[in-house]
N, C-alpha and C positions, 0 to 999 in steps of 0.2 A: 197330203197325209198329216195329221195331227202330229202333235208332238207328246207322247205319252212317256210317264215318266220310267224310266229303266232301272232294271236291278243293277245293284253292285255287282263286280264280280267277286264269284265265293271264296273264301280264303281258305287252307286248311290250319289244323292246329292239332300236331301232332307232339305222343308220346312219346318218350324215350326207351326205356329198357322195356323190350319185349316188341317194340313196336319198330325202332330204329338200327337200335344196335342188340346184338344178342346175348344179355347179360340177366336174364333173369335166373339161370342157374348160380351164379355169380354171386346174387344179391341172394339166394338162399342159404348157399352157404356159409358167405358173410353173417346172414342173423344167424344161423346155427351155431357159428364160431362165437359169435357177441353172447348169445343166450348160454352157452355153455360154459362159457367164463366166466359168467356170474352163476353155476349151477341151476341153470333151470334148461332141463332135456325136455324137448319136444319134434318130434319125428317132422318128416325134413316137407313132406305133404301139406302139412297143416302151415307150415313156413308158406312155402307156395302160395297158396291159397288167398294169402294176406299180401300178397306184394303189388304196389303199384298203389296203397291205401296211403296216408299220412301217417310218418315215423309215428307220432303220437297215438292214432286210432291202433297205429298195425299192434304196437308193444302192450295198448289196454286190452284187444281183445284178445291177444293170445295169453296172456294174463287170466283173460277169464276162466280160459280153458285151461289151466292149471292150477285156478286157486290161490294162486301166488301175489301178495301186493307189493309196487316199487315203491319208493319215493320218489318225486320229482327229477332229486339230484341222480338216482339211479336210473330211471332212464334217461336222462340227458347221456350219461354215462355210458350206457346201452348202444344208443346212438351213434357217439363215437368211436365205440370200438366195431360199432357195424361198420362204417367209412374207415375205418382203416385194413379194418380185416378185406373191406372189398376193393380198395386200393393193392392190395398184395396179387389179387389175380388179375388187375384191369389189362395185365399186357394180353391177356387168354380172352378176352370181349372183342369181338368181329364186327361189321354190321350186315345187317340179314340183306341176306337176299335185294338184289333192286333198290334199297333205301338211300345209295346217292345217285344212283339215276332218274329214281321217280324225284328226289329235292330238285336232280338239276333240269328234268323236265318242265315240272312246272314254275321253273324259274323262267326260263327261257320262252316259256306261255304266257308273263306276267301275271301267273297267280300269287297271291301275297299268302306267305305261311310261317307258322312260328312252332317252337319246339317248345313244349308244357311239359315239365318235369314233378315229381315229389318229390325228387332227390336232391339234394341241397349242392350247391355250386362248386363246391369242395370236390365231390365225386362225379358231377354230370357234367364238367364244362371239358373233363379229359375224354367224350366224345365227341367233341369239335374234330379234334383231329383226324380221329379215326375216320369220319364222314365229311374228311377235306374241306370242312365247311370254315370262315374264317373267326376273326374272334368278335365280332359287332353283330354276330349271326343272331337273329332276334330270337332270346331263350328265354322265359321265365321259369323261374326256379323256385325250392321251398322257400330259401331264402327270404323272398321279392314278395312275399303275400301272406295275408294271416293264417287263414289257414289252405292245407292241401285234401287232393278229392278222398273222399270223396264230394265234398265241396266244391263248387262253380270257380272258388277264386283265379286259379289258375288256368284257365280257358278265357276268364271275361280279363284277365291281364294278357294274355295272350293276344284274344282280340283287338283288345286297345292298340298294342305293337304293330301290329300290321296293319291296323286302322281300320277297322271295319267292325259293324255292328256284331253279338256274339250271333243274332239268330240269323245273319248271313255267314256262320264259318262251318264248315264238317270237322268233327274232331273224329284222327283217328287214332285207336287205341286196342291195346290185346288185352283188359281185363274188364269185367262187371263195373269196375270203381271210376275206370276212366268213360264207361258209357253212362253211369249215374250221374258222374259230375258234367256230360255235355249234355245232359235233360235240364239239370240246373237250371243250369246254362245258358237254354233257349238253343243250341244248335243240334243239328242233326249227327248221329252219331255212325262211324263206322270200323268196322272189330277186322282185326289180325286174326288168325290163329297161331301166329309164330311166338309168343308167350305162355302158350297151354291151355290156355282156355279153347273150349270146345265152342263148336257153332251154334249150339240147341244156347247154352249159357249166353254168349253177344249178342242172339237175337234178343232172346226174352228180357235181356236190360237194355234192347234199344234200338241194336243197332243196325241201319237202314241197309245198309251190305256186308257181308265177309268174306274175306280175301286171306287167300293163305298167307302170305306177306306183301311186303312194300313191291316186290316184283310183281308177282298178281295183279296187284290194285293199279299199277304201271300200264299191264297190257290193257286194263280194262276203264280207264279215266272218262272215255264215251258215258259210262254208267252212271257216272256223276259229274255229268254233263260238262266237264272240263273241254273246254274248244281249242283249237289253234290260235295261237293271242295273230290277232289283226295287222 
């Protein structure tokens, strides 16, 4: 038999809020509280809507939709008071369904996978705990990269971590912005619905399967071709 050259095996690289832990109400309200404190009302929808983008893109385009312009300093400002508004409810953040059973599955399969965030390290590394994961657990964060999705950086940072090319990884993710950014990307993309986004929405930015949450995606890893590690 020849010796023909073999694939890697696929890495995933997974989202946080909405994808892992269940904090996307969380982070809405947080901007609403951050938006409101500097007087600018915008119904809690159109919050939604934008979550899972980069603090930067989220704060210009909802900006657009108001008419409203910041300064720099102000939304730096903005920012901050969204982290801490959303520190006040992080005791009230779960993680969804299956999402440390499917980590600890495919740990134990030797699949390599990393956790790609927007959300700056200040507020997303107080999900380690909740998902028993320990502190070396491979994360990239907004911090770690120039910019966030819907941008590529933080998926081909991600890849790097677990060492493996970005177009052998599956990114999974519960919004439009996280399947934008794995087209980037080079990798194949696959949607939650446990974030809010609808299935008609994940497909048509990308993505290869939908799965109600990390439990779903758990009974069904056959689908994407995940095997018994050897």
């Amino acid at each position: 038999m020849r010796d023909f050259p073999q694939a890697p095996t696929a890495a995933f690289l997974f989202d946080l809020d909405g994808t892992l832990i269940d904090s996307v109400y969380q982070h809405v309200v947080a901007w609403r509280q951050a938006l409101s404190g500097m007087g600018i009302d915008l119904s809690v929808w159109r919050i939604h809507r934008r979550i899972g983008m980069s603090g930067g893109l989220f704060v210009s385009a909802l900006l657009r939709e108001t008419g409203l312009k910041l300064s720099r300093e102000q939304i730096d400002e903005l920012q901050t008071h969204h982290a801490e508004a959303y520190e006040q409810q992080a005791h009230s953040v779960r993680p969804l369904p299956g999402a440390v059973e499917l980590l600890g599955e495919l740990t134990e399969r030797g699949v390599p996978w990393a956790i790609c965030t927007s959300g700056y390290a200040r507020t997303a590394r107080l999900a380690l705990g909740l998902l028993g994961l320990p502190d070396d657990t491979p994360m990239v964060t907004r911090d770690m990269v120039r910019r966030a999705k819907p941008d590529p950086d933080l998926f081909l940072a991600g890849a790097a971590l677990a060492g493996v090319d970005p177009t052998h990884a599956m990114v999974v993710g519960d919004s439009v912005w996280d399947l934008l950014a794995a087209r980037r990307a080079g990798a194949l993309g696959i949607g939650v619905l446990s974030g809010g986004y609808g299935r008609d929405e994940l497909e048509r930015a990308g993505a290869f399967r939908v799965y109600a949450d990390p439990a779903d995606m758990l009974d069904r890893l056959d689908e994407l071709g995940v095997r018994q590690s050897d």
